[in-house]
C-alpha angles and dihedrals in degrees: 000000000000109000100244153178112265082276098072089249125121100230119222090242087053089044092048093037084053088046087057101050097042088051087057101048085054091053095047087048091052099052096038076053092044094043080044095056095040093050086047099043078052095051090049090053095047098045089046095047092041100049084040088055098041094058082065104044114113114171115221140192121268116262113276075238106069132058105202132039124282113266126173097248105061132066107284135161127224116203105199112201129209111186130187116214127240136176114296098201109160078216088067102043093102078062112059088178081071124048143024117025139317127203108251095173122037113182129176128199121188125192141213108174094165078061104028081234126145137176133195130203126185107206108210113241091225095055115134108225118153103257117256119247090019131103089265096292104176118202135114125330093230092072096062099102087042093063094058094035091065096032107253101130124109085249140021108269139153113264097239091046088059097054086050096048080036090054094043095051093056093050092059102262104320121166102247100206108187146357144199124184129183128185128240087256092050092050097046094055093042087054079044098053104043085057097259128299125255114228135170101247101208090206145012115251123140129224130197102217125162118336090337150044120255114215113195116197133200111265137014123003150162120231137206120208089257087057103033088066109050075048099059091041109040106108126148097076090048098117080211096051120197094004091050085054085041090054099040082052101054089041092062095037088049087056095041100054090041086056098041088067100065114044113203097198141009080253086062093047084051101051103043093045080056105043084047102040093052111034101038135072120183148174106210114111107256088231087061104065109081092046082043097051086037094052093047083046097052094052105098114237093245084064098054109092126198103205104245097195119125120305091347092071115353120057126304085237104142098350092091126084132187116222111178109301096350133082104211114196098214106207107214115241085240090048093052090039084057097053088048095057093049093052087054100045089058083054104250112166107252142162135250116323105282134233097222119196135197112243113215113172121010106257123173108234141045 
């Protein structure tokens, strides 16, 4: 039964009071539905992201160079890690030319948050440094964490561990805070997942990778993971050598991370969580993360300083031998003074004040 006057009959004024109310329960319903399903689409993210980021997380001991624990606001250092990988035969392990990963891509970022400073440094994979935890065995950088992968360190240590004393050690006896490295697969598929990346390419050059050939032309263009990575990589036709490879590398990692920070689909939050939850192991306290990405974000570009010193940031004009079937990039002892001192003045931690040599052959023994 209708709800009406004493005559039986429902008024205008009643009608139009019961549309009202049933208009607002509907509204109140909608956005309790809407505010439902946006609290649940964030929980989604956050749960995806956090269990893809905790498969990675390894906690590691504080740098022999700091006493007291690393904290974001104060000067620290990030070494991102790229690795190929190789056979990993048991058979090869006396060979570490032959087997495990090696580190294709060494970047480091130093920070100075008191100052809204930072400085990057793209170690050469070629470089020669003697080899941490070894009896001063000299060869490529890129075969540190193949000594300690197939046990042919002084000591038993964890490979990365041994690229970051390895790193340290080349820069004179700098604390080396946090690391995150990622394998070619894992790139690949992160470049894949956020829809490509656009870069400016500086020269036209062609590589065959994978089941295909990637053509790079002069001028504007949108990249997929499998080419992003020949891109970032190719470096033996850059006119500029290693710093033309440095600067394609920070290009791409600059527009990855800016478009890491804005999904534009539940696909996207998938396929990131998994690129990332599979193919990268860290260091760097989950919790961490967000102030880390806002305090690079807040360092204005002008303050971000690429180090322009020999083969680190300049041409490898001159900087790189051939000995037999390997091209070795020799770092000058100025070159690598020059580095230290900047390192100090942005107030890393570091040790006593290095001899640093030029290495000039790779040699076993002290």
């Amino acid at each position: 039964m209708y709800a009406s006057t004493s005559t039986g009959k429902r008024t205008p004024s009643r009608m139009k009071k019961l549309h009202k109310k049933n208009k607002k329960k509907w509204m109140i319903r909608s956005l309790i539905i809407f505010f439902v399903i946006l609290i649940g689409i964030g929980c989604y993210i956050f749960f995806t992201f956090w269990n893809a980021l905790g498969k990675g997380y390894k906690d590691a001991p504080i740098s022999q160079y700091r006493s007291a624990p690393v904290t974001l606001d104060k000067p620290f250092t990030l070494l991102l890690m790229g690795t190929d990988n190789y056979n990993s035969d048991k058979k090869k392990l006396n060979n570490p030319e032959a087997f495990g990963e090696r580190t294709d891509v060494l970047m480091l970022l130093a920070v100075n948050p008191e100052k809204k400073q930072a400085l990057i440094v793209n170690i050469p994979r070629d470089t020669i440094v003697p080899i941490a935890n070894t009896n001063g065995v000299r060869t490529k950088i890129n075969a540190a964490y193949n000594y300690a992968f197939g046990g042919l360190t002084n000591k038993k240590v964890d490979p990365t561990q041994n690229v970051l004393d390895t790193v340290s050690n080349f820069l004179g006896g700098v604390a080396i805070d946090y690391y995150a490295h990622i394998n070619f697969k894992g790139f690949i598929d992160l470049v894949n997942a956020v829809g490509g990346v656009d870069v400016y390419v500086p020269y036209s050059f062609h590589i065959s990778t994978f089941d295909r050939v990637c053509r790079f032309k002069t001028g504007p263009m949108h990249l997929n993971g499998e080419c992003a990575l020949p891109y970032v990589r190719q470096r033996h036709n850059d006119p500029n050598g290693d710093h033309g490879r440095n600067i394609r590398q920070q290009q791409v990692i600059e527009k990855l991370i800016s478009k890491l920070g804005s999904f534009s689909s539940l696909t996207d939050v998938s396929g990131i969580a998994n690129a990332i939850g599979d193919n990268l192991s860290y260091d760097i306290p989950p919790s961490n993360f967000l102030p880390l990405a806002s305090l690079y974000k807040s360092i204005p570009k002008k303050n971000i300083e690429q180090f322009q010193g020999g083969v680190l940031g300049g041409t490898s004009a001159n900087n790189g031998v051939s000995l037999g079937k390997s091209d070795y990039v020799v770092i000058k002892a100025s070159d690598k003074q020059k580095l230290y001192e900047k390192l100090v003045e942005m107030g890393i931690p570091h040790g006593a004040k290095p001899d640093f040599v030029t290495y000039k052959h790779p040699s076993s023994g002290k």
